[in-house]
C-alpha positions in Angstrom: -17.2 12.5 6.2 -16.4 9.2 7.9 -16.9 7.2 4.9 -14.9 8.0 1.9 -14.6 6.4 -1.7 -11.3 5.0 -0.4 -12.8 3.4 2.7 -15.8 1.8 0.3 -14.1 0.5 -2.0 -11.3 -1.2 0.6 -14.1 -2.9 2.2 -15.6 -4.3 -0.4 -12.0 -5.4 -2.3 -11.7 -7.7 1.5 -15.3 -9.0 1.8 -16.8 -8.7 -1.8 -15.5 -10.4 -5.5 -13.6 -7.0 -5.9 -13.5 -2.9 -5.3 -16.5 -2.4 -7.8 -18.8 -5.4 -6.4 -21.0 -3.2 -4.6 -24.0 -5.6 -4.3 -22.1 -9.2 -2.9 -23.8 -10.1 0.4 -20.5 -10.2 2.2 -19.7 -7.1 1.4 -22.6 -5.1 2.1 -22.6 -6.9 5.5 -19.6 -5.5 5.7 -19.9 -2.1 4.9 -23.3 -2.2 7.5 -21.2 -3.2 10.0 -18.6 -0.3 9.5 -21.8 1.8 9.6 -23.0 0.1 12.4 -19.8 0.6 14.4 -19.5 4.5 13.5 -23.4 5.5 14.9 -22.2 3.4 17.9 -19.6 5.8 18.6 -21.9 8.8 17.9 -24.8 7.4 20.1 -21.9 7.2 23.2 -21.0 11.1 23.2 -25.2 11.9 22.0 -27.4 10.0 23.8 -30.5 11.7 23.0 -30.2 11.9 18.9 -32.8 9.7 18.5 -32.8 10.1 14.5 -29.2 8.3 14.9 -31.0 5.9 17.1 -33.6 4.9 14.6 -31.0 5.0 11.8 -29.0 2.0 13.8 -31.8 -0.3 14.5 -33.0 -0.1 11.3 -29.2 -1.3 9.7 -29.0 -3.8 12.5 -32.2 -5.2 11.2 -30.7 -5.2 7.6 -27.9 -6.6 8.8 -29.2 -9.6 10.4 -31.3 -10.4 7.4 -28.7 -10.5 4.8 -27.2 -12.8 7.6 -29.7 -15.1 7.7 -29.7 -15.1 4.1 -26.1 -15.8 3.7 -26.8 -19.0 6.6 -29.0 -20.4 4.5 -27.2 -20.0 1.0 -23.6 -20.8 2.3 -23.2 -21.7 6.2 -19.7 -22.0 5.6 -19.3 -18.1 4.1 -21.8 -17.2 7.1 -19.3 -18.6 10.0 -16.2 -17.2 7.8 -18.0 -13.7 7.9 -19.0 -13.2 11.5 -15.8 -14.4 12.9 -13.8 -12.0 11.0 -16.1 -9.1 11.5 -16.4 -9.8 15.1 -20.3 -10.1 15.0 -21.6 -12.1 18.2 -23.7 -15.0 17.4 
């Protein structure tokens, strides 16, 4: 599996409070955006699993609301976050 306990928990000691703070906004950004990045690679070599399709709208949707939550709460957290993950906007 392309997400291992290992890969969790790196991602959220680098964007969250720590390896166990599962629920910081940064880091589940984070973590979305791993996610994000892997069914972007699938959809390339399977263009027709629409399932996956579904699956990446709906976390890109997620995504951009715990965005706009974090631009409102802390702006300067927000602009921190996108420029390290490489998220346009």
């Amino acid at each position: 599996m392309y997400l291992t306990k290992e890969v969790k928990e790196n991602i959220f000691e680098k964007f969250g409070n720590g390896k166990n703070d599962t629920g910081s906004t940064e880091g589940q950004i984070a973590l979305f955006t791993h996610r994000i990045n892997h069914l972007t690679g699938h959809l390339k070599n399977n263009r027709k699993d629409f399932n996956t399709e579904r699956s990446l709208v709906r976390l890109v949707g997620k995504r951009r609301s715990l965005l706009d939550y974090l631009k409102n709460k802390d702006i300067q957290k927000y602009r921190e976050l996108i420029k390290e993950l490489g998220i346009r906007k």
